[in-house]
C-alpha positions, -999 to +999 in steps of 0.1 A: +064-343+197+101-343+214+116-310+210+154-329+209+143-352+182+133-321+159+163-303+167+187-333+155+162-334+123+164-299+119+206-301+121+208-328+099+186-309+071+207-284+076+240-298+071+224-320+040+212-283+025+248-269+021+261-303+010+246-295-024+270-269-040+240-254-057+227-238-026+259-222-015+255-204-049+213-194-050+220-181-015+249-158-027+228-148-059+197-142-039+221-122-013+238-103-037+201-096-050+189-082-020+222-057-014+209-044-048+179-038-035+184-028-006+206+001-019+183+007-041+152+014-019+173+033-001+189+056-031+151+063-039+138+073-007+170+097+002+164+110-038+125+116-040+121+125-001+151+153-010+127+163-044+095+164-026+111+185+002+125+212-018+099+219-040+075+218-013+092+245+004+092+263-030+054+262-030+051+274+002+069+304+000+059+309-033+021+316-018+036+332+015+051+358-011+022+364-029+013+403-029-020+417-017-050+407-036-084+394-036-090+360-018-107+344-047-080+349-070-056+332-042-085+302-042-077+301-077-039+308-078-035+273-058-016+250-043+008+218-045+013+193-026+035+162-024+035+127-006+051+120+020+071+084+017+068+063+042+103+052+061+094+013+053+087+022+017+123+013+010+114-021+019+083-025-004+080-001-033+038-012-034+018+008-057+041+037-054+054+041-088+023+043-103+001+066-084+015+098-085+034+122-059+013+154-061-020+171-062-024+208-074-050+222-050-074+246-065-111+260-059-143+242-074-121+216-087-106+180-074-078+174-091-062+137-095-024+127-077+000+131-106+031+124-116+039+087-109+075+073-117+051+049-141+046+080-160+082+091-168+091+055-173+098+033-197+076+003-204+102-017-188+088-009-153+054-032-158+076-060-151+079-048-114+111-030-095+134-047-075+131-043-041+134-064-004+102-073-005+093-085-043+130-111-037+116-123-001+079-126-017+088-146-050+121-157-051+132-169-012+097-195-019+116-209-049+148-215-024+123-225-003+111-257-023+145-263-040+160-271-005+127-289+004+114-309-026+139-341-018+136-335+022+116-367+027+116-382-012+155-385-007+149-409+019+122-426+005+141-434-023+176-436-007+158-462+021+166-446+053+132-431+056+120-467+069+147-470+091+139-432+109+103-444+114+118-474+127+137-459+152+107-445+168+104-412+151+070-398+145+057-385+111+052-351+125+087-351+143+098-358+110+078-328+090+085-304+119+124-309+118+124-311+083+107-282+084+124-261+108+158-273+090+148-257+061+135-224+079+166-223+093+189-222+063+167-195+049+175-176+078+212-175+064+196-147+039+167-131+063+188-124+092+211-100+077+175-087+058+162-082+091+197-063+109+200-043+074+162-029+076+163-020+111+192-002+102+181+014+071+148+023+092+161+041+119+185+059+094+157+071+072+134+082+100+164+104+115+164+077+148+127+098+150+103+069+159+073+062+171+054+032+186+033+027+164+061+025+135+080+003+156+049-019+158+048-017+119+088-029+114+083-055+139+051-070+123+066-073+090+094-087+104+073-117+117+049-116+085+077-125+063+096-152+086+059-163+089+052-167+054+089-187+053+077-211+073+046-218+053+065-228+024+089-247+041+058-267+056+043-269+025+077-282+004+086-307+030+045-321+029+049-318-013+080-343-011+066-367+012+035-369-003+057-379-035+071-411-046+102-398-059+120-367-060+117-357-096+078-353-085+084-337-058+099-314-077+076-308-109+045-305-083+064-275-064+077-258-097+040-261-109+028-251-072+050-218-077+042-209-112+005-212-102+006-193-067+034-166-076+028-157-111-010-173-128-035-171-097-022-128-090-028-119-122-058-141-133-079-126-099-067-093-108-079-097-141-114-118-130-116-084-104-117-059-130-143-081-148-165-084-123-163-048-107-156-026-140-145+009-131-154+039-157-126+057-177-113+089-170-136+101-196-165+087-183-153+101-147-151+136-154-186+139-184-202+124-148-192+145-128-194+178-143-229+171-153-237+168-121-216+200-114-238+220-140-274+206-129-262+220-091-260+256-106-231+278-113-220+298-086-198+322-109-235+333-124-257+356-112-286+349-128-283+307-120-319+296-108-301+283-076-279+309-065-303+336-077-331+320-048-302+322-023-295+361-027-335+364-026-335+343+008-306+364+023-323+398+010-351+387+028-337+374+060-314+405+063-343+430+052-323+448+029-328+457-009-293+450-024-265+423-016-244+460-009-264+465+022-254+430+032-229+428+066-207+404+048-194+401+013-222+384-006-196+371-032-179+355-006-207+337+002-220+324-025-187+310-036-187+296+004-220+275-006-211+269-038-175+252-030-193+232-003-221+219-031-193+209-058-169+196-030-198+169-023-204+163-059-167+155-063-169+134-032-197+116-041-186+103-073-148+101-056-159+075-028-185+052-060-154+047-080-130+040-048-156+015-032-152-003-068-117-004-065-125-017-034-145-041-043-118-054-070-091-056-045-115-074-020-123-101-043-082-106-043-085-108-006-107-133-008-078-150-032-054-149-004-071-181+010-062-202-017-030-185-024-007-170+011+018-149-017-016-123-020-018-126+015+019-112+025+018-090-006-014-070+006+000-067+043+032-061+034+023-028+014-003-015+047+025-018+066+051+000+046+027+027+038+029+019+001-008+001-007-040+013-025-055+022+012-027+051+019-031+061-018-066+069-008-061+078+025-034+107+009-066+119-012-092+123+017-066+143+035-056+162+002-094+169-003-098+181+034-067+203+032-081+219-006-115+225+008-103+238+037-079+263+024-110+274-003-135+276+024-107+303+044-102+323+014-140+322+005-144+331+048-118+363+042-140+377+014-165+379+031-152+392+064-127+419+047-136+427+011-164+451+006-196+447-014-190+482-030-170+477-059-151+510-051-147+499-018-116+476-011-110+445-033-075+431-014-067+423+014-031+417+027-008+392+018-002+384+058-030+365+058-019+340+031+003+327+066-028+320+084-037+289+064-009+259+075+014+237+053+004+204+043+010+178+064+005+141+055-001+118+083+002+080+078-022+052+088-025+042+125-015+002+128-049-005+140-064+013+112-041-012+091-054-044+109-093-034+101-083-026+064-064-059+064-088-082+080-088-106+055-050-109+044-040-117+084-071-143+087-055-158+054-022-163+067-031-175+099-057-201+079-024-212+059-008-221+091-032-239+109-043-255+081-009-269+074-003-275+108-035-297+110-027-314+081+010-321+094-009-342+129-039-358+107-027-374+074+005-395+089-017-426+079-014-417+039+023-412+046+025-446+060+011-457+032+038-441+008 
């Protein structure tokens, strides 16, 4: 192909394109759109990131002012903890709305993320939020194919397409300007998308970046002007593959309709089906059953614990648990925290791996459809998909079990086995355990999770590309 052929092409599509007074007009909507919102991500990150901060720093002095008491009862008194938003999340809400900001932390016990705007909401928010993203991923397409569905039908029918091909241009010169015209006047919109996200980026992280998140902004970036290009490939093969415009048309409103808002929901639905996930119900009757067959830690006569105090008594060659070095309360609630933290894990990691398995059969989708693709990526990369939902759990669930394993660990180092011994300890050591921190994905961890949506898009491409090089012969025949 000749580079300066395709960039004429490309120029000429370009200057046909704002001929029609109807794209003027979509591009200001669709602009006007995205100033919407982009304020709006923004409003809601400044707002929720202010929320979460305050009350965090309410919970924390809250426990550093606790008085001096027993370690167990500050196991039980707990602790809350909030999400961290992610500075892309602006850009693509994800699954934010709907799974919850904040876990309270208490012994014995996994408690579920709560409190998700979904919750507070009205119903109103099942038809999604608008944000950067959602406008790039379904709308920008439908620009997309309305500047492309006449690119080669218009001179079919108008008879100059004979006389280009005459001239010695080449199918593919043809596609690839056509093509890269297109591209280009969707730029009009995604450049200023791109200068505005940067900006809003840097301002939300405080100009405090990193490599890695730098990596992140920059491959979305690409995704996106990626997944621009597909469609425009695709419209400009639609309309020459059609005899006239009007079916050019109808096959790339159809084409949308299907890969925008039938084939997400029906593989969603056909997911569920296939990989059925218990209720809440169910969830908890399982797990607690579990929970009593392990033995109760908070009885002393339980079969399980009861063989544990005769194994230390013997081991330690003593006649009482009072004679014991150590607290034996202490312990036991040590071993039995450590027994019901793998029973909730256990059951925790089945029901994920189903979820799993649902959103993996939509990967799989993402071959036949490149809008699943760039949705899936899209979240990983802004920190706003299922994977850092569960990712905030496993770190939750480390920091809870931690902080009751330290408090179980102080019992039995400082609280004495004779009841009119001392039963507190002081509230200095309530510093000792650290704040919750939440630490985001690493981009590689984000490439491994998301194996399947990259392979997709790249399959689109060359698989569009090939097509462009090895069916010129069924144009001719058009």
């Amino acid at each position: 192909m000749r580079p300066r052929i395709i960039k004429i092409i490309a120029f000429q599509q370009w200057k046909i394109s704002f001929r029609n007074k109807a794209v003027p007009v979509l591009t200001l909507v669709i602009g006007l759109m995205l100033i919407m919102a982009a304020f709006s991500g923004w409003k809601i990150y400044k707002d929720q990131t202010t929320i979460r901060t305050k009350y965090s720093q309410q919970v924390r002095e809250q426990w550093l002012n606790n008085p001096d008491k027993h370690p167990h009862r500050m196991a039980h008194y707990g602790y809350l903890v909030f999400r961290s938003k992610h500075p892309l999340s602006f850009f693509d809400f994800g699954m934010e709305s709907f799974t919850g900001t904040s876990v309270f932390l208490e012994a014995h016990r996994q408690n579920s993320v709560n409190f998700s705007e979904a919750g507070f909401s009205t119903g109103i928010l099942r038809f999604g939020e608008l944000h950067i993203a959602m406008i790039l991923q379904l709308l920008l397409p439908l620009l997309i194919f309305f500047l492309g569905f006449n690119a080669i039908s218009a001179e079919r029918e108008g008879n100059t397409l004979k006389v280009l091909l005459c001239q010695g241009i080449s199918w593919p010169e043809l596609l690839m300007g056509k093509t890269l015209g297109i591209t280009a006047v969707t730029l009009v919109l995604y450049l200023p998308v791109i200068l505005a996200t940067i900006l809003l980026w840097l301002l939300l992280s405080g100009f405090n970046i990193s490599a890695d998140d730098a990596i992140r902004l920059i491959l979305l970036l690409i995704t996106y002007l990626l997944y621009f290009m597909i469609c425009a490939l695709a419209a400009v093969m639609v309309s020459a593959l059609s005899r006239t415009s009007k079916a050019s048309l109808i096959a790339l409103t159809g084409i949308w309709i299907t890969l925008m808002i039938v084939l997400p929901r029906a593989v969603q639905a056909l997911g569920a089906h296939q990989y059925p996930t218990p209720s809440r119900l169910a969830f908890e009757t399982a797990v607690e059953e579990d929970l009593v067959k392990a033995g109760d830690s908070h009885n002393p006569n339980d079969p399980h614990y009861a063989a544990i105090k005769d194994s230390l008594l013997r081991t330690y060659k003593v006649d009482s648990v009072q004679q014991l070095p150590f607290n034996y309360g202490g312990f036991i609630m040590a071993e039995g925290e450590r027994i019901s933290a793998d029973i909730y894990k256990k059951h925790q990691y089945d029901l994920i791996r189903t979820y799993e398995s649902q959103n993996n059969f939509a990967r799989y989708a993402a071959f036949a459809d490149p809008y699943i693709a760039v949705k899936n990526f899209s979240m990983a990369l802004a920190g706003t998909g299922f994977a850092s939902y569960t990712d905030f759990q496993d770190q939750v669930e480390d920091f809870r079990y931690k902080l009751a394993q330290r408090m179980n660990r102080l019992q039995m180092d400082l609280i004495s086995n004779d009841k009119h011994g001392s039963q507190h300890i002081s509230h200095e050591h309530w510093a000792e355990m650290p704040d919750f921190r939440y630490t985001f994905r690493k981009t590689g961890a984000i490439f491994r999770h998301e194996a399947l949506s990259i392979a997709a898009m790249l399959c689109w491409t060359a698989v569009l590309l090939i097509l462009l090089f090895t069916i010129t012969k069924k144009f001719r025949a058009l």
